[in-house]
Structures are given as structure tokens and as C-alpha cells.
C-alpha positions in Angstrom: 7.0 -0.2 11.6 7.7 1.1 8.0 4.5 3.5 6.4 5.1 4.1 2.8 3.0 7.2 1.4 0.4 7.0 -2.1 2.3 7.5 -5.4 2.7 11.0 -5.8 2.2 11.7 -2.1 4.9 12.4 0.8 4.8 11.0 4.6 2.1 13.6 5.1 -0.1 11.0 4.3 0.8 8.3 6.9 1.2 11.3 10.0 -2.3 10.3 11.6 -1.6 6.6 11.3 2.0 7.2 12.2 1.6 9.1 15.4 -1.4 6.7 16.3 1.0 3.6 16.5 4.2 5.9 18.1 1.8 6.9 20.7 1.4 2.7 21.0 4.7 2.2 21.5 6.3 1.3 17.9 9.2 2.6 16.5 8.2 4.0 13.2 9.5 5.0 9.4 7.8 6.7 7.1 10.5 7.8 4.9 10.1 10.0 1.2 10.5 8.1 -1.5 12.3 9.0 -4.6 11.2 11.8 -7.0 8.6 12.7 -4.4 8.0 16.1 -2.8 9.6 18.2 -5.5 8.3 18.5 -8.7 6.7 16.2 -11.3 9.4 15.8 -13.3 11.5 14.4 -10.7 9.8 11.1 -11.0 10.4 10.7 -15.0 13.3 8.9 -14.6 12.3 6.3 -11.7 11.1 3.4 -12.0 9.8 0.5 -9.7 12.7 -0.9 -9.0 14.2 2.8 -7.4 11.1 3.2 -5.5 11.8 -0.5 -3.9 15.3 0.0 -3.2 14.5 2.7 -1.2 11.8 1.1 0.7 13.7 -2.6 1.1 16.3 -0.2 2.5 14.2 1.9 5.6 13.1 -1.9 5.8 16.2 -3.5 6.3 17.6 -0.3 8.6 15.0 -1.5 10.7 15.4 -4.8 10.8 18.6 -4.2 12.1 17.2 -3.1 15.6 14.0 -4.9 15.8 13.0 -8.7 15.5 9.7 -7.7 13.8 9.3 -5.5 11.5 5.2 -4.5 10.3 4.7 -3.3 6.8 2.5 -0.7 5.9 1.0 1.5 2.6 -1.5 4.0 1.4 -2.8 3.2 -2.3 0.8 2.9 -4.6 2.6 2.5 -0.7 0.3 -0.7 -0.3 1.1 -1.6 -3.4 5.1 -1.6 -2.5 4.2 -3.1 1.2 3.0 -6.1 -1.4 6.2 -6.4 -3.0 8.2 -6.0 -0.1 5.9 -9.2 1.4 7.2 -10.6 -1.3 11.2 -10.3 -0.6 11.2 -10.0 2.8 9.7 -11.3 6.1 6.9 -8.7 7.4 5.5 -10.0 10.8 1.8 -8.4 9.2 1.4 -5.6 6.8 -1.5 -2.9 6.9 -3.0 -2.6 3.1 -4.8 0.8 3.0 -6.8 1.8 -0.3 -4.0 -0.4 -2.3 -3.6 0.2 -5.8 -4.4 -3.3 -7.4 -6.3 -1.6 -10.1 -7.1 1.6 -11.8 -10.6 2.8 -11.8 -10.3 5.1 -14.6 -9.3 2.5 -17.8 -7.1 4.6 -20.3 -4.7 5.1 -16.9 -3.4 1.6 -18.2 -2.3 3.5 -21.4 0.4 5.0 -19.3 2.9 2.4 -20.2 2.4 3.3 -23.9 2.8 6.7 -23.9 4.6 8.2 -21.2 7.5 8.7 -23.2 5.6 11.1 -25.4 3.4 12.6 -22.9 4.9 13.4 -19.8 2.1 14.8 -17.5 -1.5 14.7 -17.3 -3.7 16.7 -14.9 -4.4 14.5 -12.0 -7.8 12.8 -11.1 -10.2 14.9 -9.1 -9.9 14.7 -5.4 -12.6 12.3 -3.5 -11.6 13.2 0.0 -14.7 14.0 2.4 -12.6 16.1 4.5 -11.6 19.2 2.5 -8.7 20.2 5.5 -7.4 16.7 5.4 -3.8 17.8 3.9 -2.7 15.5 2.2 -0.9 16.8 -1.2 -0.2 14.6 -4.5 1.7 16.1 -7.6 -0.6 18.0 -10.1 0.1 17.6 -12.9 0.5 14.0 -12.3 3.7 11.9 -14.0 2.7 10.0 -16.6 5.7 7.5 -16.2 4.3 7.3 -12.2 1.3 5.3 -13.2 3.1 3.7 -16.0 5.7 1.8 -12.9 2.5 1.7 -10.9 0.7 -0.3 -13.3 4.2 -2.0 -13.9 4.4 -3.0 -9.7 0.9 -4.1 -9.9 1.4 -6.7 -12.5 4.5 -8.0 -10.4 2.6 -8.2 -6.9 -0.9 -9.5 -8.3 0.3 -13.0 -9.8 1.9 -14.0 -6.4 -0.4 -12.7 -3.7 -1.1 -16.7 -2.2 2.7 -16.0 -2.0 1.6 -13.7 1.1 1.6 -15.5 4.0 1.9 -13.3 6.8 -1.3 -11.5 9.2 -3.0 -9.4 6.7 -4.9 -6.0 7.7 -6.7 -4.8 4.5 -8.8 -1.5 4.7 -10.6 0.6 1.9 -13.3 2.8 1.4 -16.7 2.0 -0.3 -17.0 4.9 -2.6 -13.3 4.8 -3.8 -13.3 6.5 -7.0 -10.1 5.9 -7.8 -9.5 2.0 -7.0 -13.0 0.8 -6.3 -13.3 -1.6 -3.4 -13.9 -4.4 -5.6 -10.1 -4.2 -5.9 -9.7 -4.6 -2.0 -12.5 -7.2 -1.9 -10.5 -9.8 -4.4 -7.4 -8.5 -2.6 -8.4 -10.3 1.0 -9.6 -13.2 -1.4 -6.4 -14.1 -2.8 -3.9 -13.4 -0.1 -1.8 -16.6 1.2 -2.4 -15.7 5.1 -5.5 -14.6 7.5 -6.8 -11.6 6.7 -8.5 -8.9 8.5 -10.9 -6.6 6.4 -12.3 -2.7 7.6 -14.8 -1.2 4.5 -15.3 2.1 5.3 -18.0 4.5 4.4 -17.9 8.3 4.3 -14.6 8.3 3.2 -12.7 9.0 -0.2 -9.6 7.3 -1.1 -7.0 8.6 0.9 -8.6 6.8 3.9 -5.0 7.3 6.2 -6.2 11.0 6.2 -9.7 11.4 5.4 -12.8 11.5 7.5 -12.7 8.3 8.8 -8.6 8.4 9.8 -9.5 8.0 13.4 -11.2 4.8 13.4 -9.0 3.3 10.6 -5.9 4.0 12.8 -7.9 2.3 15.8 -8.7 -0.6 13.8 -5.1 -0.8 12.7 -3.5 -1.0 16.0 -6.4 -3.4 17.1 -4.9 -5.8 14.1 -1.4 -5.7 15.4 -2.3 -6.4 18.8 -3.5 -9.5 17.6 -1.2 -10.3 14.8 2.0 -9.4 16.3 3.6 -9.1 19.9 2.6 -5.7 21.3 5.5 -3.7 21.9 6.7 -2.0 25.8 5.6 1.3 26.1 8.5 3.4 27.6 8.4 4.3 31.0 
């Protein structure tokens, strides 16, 4: 099982979900990915493409050792788990709050002017739970969003293209992607699709109020789309 974290975010973001599906039985990655975990700056000179080499490669590491392999994201990580769909051959993936849209409009300026301006203070938290612990980089990079924007325009064209057991989960109130995004998501993927709308949640829904039950939900899916791994003795 490979977890990718939200765009700014480290693995802190996937630790509920990720010790949910260990304690299941799967194997599970949930590496940093570039520029991440640092400082802002670091990420200025990234762009899609170095955020997907890093993830085809914890893919492929795994793939090495295991005849299925699940793919998973929050927000910009669902986003990649998209692309990676796309170029390899996911037994399911687990779509949490993916970024297939921006809710605030001049966030698709990003590509214009991120060579000019370089940060901007990041969008107000939505989380419920105030202790959840997940941290993203404020200021935010400016040339982040910009690739974002750049991987969404990739992934959105070719999601029939997705053909694999689909688990797609998002919260109601999302003020950053609003569901809508989710709900033409499950429309136009190529494969069955399994949907969780949550309510009293924000955006980070892998480690907001409503973790728990999205992590339950989650491992329900796999059961079903995928063979359930041995539990060690």
C-alpha cells in the first residue's frame, strides 16, 4: 500500500489511515516527497514530474515484493494516486479530498505568476479538530499550486482511462476543493466506484474529525476490491 500526503503536507497526514491498514495486515509506504518538510522554498524548483518520480518509485519498490499494490492520496496525494493510475497497474486506489479543482479561483493564476511571486500566505485552516496535527507550509509556494494545477489538467482529461476499484471520499463542507469536485470525480472514472461524503469534517479528512470512520470505510473497500492480505501470526 503506498499513501501519498496533501501538497505541502508530510506523512503526518496519512499516520491514522496508515496505521489503520498496518494493523490490517498491509505492508505500507507513505514516503516524503520532494521539497516537503523543510522550508517553502525547497519546492520552487520542483515540478510535477519530480513529485511523480518519486512516487512511481516507492511504487515500483513495492511492486517488487507484492503482486498488488493499492494506491492511495490526500488532496494534491490523490491527485498523484490519479496519475500513477494512469502509468501503472494499482489493484484499487483510495481518493481522499482530491485536488481536481481549486475552490478559491485566482489559485489558477499560480501558473502565471509564480515566477514573480514566490509565496503567498496559505488558505485558512477548515479542520474541525483543532489537535488533529497535521502541518502544511505557511507561507505556501506559489510554484506548488502552479504544478498542482499543472497535474490536474494531466489526470482530468483521462479519468475513463481509470479502470481499476475506485474508493472516493470527501467532506461536505470542503472549503478548499468543494465536494462537487469529488462528486464529478466518481462520475467520470473508468472503473466501479465506491463514494463516503462526510459531514463534520474539513478538508483534511485522513486526520480530521471524522478519520476514524473514513479509515474504517477504507479498509471496508479493500476487502472487497482487492484480496485481503494474512495477518502475521
Amino acid at each position: 500500500m503506498l499513501l501519498l500526503h496533501g501538497l505541502t503536507g508530510t506523512p503526518v497526514d496519512m499516520h491514522y489511515m496508515r496505521d489503520a491498514l498496518v494493523a490490517d495486515g498491509y505492508t505500507v509506504s507513505v514516503p516524503l516527497l520532494p521539497g516537503r518538510g523543510t522550508r517553502p522554498s525547497d519546492m520552487d524548483s520542483l515540478c510535477w514530474e519530480d513529485w511523480m518520480s518519486s512516487a512511481l518509485a516507492a511504487y515500483d519498490e513495492l511492486a517488487r515484493d507484492h503482486d498488488q499494490v493499492v494506491v492511495g492520496g490526500l488532496s494534491a496525494g490523490a491527485t498523484m494516486t490519479l496519475d500513477i493510475a494512469l502509468r501503472r497497474k494499482p489493484s484499487a486506489v483510495l481518493l481522499c479530498a482530491t485536488a481536481l479543482g481549486m475552490g478559491n479561483p485566482i489559485a489558477y493564476l499560480a501558473p502565471y505568476v509564480w515566477r514573480v511571486i514566490r509565496q503567498v500566505p496559505s488558505p485558512a485552516s477548515d479542520l474541525v479538530d483543532l489537535n488533529a496535527g497535521a502541518k502544511c507550509y505557511d507561507p505556501a509556494p506559489v510554484r506548488a499550486v502552479a504544478e498542482l494545477i499543472h497535474g490536474i489538467g494531466l489526470v482530468r482529461r483521462r479519468l475513463g482511462e481509470i479502470r481499476c476499484p475506485a474508493f472516493v471520499a470527501h467532506a461536505v463542507s470542503d472549503r478548499l476543493v468543494p465536494v462537487q469536485y469529488a462528486r464529478d470525480l466518481a462520475a467520470r472514472l473508468g472503473g466501479p466506484v465506491t463514494t463516503l461524503y462526510l459531514e463534520g469534517t474539513g478538508h483534511a479528512i485522513t486526520v480530521d474529525a471524522r478519520r476514524r470512520e473514513l479509515a474504517e470505510a477504507s479498509l471496508a473497500f479493500l476487502r472487497e476490491a482487492v484480496a485481503v492480505p494474512q495477518r502475521a501470526a
